[in-house]
N, C-alpha and C positions, 0 to 999 in steps of 0.2 A: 243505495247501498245497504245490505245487512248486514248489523253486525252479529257475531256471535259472543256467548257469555264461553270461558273455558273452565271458570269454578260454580259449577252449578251445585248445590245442596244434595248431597242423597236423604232422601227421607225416608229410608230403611228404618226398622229398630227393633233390636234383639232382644227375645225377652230371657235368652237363656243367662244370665247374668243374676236379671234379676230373680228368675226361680233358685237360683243356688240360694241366694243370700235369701229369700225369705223359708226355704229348707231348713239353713242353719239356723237362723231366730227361732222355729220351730221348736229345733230339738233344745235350743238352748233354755227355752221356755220352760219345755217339758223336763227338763236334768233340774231347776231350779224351783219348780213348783213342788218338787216331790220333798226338798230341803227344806223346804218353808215351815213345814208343818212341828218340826220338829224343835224338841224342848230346850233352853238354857241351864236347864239343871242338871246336875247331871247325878241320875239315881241309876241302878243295875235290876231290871226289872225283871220279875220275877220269869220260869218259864212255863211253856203249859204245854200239852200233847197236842191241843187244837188250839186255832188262833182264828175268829172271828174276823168278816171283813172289818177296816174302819172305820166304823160309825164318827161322824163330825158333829162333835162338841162341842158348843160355844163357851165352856170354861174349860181348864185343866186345873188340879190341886195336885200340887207335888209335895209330897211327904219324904222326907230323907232318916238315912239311920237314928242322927243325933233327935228327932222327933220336928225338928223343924219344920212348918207347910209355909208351902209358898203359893199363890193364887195368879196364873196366866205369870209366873216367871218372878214374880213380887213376893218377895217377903213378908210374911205376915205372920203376929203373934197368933196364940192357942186360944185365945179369950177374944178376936177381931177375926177368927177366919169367918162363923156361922154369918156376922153381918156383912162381913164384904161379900159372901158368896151369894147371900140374898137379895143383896142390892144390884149383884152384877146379872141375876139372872130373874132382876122383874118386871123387864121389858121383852126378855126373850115367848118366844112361843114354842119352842122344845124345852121346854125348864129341867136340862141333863148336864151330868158335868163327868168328866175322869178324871179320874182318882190313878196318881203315878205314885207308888208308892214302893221304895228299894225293897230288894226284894229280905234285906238284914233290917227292916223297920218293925219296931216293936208293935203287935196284935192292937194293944190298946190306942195306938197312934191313930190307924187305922180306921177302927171300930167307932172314934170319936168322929170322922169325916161322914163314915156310914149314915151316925148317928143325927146329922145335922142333915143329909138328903131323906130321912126316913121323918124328921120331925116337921118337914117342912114338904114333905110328898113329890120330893124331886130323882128323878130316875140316875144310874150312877153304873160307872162303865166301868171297869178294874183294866189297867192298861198290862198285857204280859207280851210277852217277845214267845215265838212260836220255837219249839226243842227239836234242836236237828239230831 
Protein backbone atom coordinates (compact mmCIF):
# COMPACT_ATOMS: atom_id res chain seq x y z
CA UNK A 1 0.00 0.00 0.00
CA UNK A 2 1.28 3.65 -0.66
CA UNK A 3 1.09 6.16 1.35
CA UNK A 4 0.90 9.70 0.65
CA UNK A 5 2.52 12.82 2.60
CA UNK A 6 -0.35 15.73 2.35
CA UNK A 7 2.04 18.50 3.97
CA UNK A 8 4.77 18.37 1.68
CA UNK A 9 7.46 21.47 2.14
CA UNK A 10 7.30 24.08 -0.77
CA UNK A 11 10.82 25.01 -1.37
CA UNK A 12 9.99 28.19 -3.15
CA UNK A 13 11.73 31.46 -1.97
CA UNK A 14 11.17 35.02 -2.61
CA UNK A 15 13.75 37.19 -3.01
CA UNK A 16 11.63 40.29 -3.40
CA UNK A 17 11.34 40.92 0.28
CA UNK A 18 14.59 40.70 0.82
CA UNK A 19 15.59 43.40 -2.09
CA UNK A 20 13.11 45.93 -0.48
CA UNK A 21 14.85 45.62 2.85
CA UNK A 22 18.41 45.74 1.57
CA UNK A 23 17.12 49.02 -0.63
CA UNK A 24 16.04 50.62 2.47
CA UNK A 25 19.56 49.85 4.42
CA UNK A 26 20.93 51.41 1.32
CA UNK A 27 19.49 54.60 1.44
CA UNK A 28 19.49 54.77 5.09
CA UNK A 29 23.21 54.30 4.97
CA UNK A 30 23.57 56.89 2.54
CA UNK A 31 21.12 59.74 4.52
CA UNK A 32 23.55 58.96 7.48
CA UNK A 33 26.93 58.84 6.13
CA UNK A 34 26.48 62.44 4.71
CA UNK A 35 25.52 63.52 8.71
CA UNK A 36 28.49 62.05 9.97
CA UNK A 37 30.92 64.24 8.76
CA UNK A 38 29.51 66.97 10.29
CA UNK A 39 30.90 69.26 13.28
CA UNK A 40 29.72 69.55 17.14
CA UNK A 41 30.49 73.22 17.20
CA UNK A 42 28.59 75.15 16.33
CA UNK A 43 30.27 78.32 14.18
CA UNK A 44 28.43 80.43 11.12
CA UNK A 45 30.75 79.98 8.45
CA UNK A 46 31.69 82.32 6.47
CA UNK A 47 30.28 82.51 2.55
CA UNK A 48 32.10 82.56 -0.76
CA UNK A 49 30.94 82.77 -4.56
CA UNK A 50 32.73 79.40 -5.24
CA UNK A 51 32.65 76.35 -2.99
CA UNK A 52 35.51 73.67 -3.63
CA UNK A 53 34.71 69.99 -3.68
CA UNK A 54 35.37 68.38 0.02
CA UNK A 55 38.53 67.55 0.44
CA UNK A 56 38.76 65.02 3.67
CA UNK A 57 40.78 66.06 6.50
CA UNK A 58 41.94 64.01 9.00
CA UNK A 59 41.93 67.03 11.68
CA UNK A 60 39.37 69.78 11.87
CA UNK A 61 40.28 73.23 14.20
CA UNK A 62 37.33 75.23 15.04
CA UNK A 63 37.79 78.73 15.99
CA UNK A 64 34.52 80.50 17.48
CA UNK A 65 33.85 84.34 17.88
CA UNK A 66 34.90 84.53 21.68
CA UNK A 67 38.58 83.09 20.08
CA UNK A 68 38.26 79.85 21.56
CA UNK A 69 39.70 76.64 19.24
CA UNK A 70 38.63 73.47 19.59
CA UNK A 71 40.55 70.32 17.93
CA UNK A 72 38.16 67.35 16.08
CA UNK A 73 35.37 68.80 18.66
CA UNK A 74 37.78 69.19 22.01
CA UNK A 75 38.39 71.99 23.52
CA UNK A 76 41.54 73.34 23.67
CA UNK A 77 43.65 76.13 25.15
CA UNK A 78 45.75 78.99 22.84
CA UNK A 79 49.17 77.90 24.15
CA UNK A 80 48.02 73.50 23.60
CA UNK A 81 46.53 73.86 20.19
CA UNK A 82 50.25 73.89 17.91
CA UNK A 83 51.05 70.52 20.11
CA UNK A 84 48.01 68.74 20.14
CA UNK A 85 47.72 69.47 16.22
CA UNK A 86 51.32 68.11 15.87
CA UNK A 87 50.82 65.27 17.63
CA UNK A 88 47.55 64.39 16.11
CA UNK A 89 48.92 64.70 12.49
CA UNK A 90 52.47 62.73 12.89
CA UNK A 91 51.40 59.58 11.99
CA UNK A 92 49.16 60.92 9.16
CA UNK A 93 50.43 60.85 5.45
CA UNK A 94 48.27 63.90 4.25
CA UNK A 95 49.69 66.23 6.99
CA UNK A 96 46.27 68.79 6.37
CA UNK A 97 43.85 70.12 8.62
CA UNK A 98 40.65 72.76 8.32
CA UNK A 99 40.39 75.45 9.82
CA UNK A 100 36.31 76.21 10.76
CA UNK A 101 36.37 79.43 11.72
CA UNK A 102 32.75 81.69 12.50
CA UNK A 103 32.58 83.75 10.14
CA UNK A 104 32.46 87.07 13.24
CA UNK A 105 36.09 85.58 14.52
CA UNK A 106 38.64 87.92 14.94
CA UNK A 107 41.61 88.03 11.89
CA UNK A 108 44.16 87.43 14.62
CA UNK A 109 42.48 84.24 15.87
CA UNK A 110 42.68 82.92 12.71
CA UNK A 111 46.14 84.05 11.33
CA UNK A 112 47.66 82.26 14.80
CA UNK A 113 46.06 78.68 13.31
CA UNK A 114 47.68 79.77 9.74
CA UNK A 115 50.53 80.41 11.53
CA UNK A 116 51.21 77.03 13.35
CA UNK A 117 50.43 74.90 9.64
CA UNK A 118 52.90 77.47 7.91
CA UNK A 119 55.67 76.74 10.76
CA UNK A 120 55.25 73.41 10.67
CA UNK A 121 54.72 72.85 6.58
CA UNK A 122 51.28 71.58 6.98
CA UNK A 123 48.63 72.28 4.17
CA UNK A 124 45.27 73.91 5.58
CA UNK A 125 41.68 74.18 4.11
CA UNK A 126 39.42 77.35 5.15
CA UNK A 127 36.04 75.72 5.48
CA UNK A 128 33.16 78.37 3.81
CA UNK A 129 29.41 77.41 2.92
CA UNK A 130 28.79 78.31 -0.80
CA UNK A 131 26.35 81.96 -1.26
CA UNK A 132 22.99 81.21 -2.83
Amino acid sequence: MKIQRRNKANPEFSLAAMTDVILLMLIFFMITSTAANQSAIDVKLPKADTAADNVPNPLVVSVKPDGSYFVDDNPVSRDQLEPTVVSKLANQTNKSFTIRADENTMHKDVVFVMEIAEKNKFNIAIATVKDK
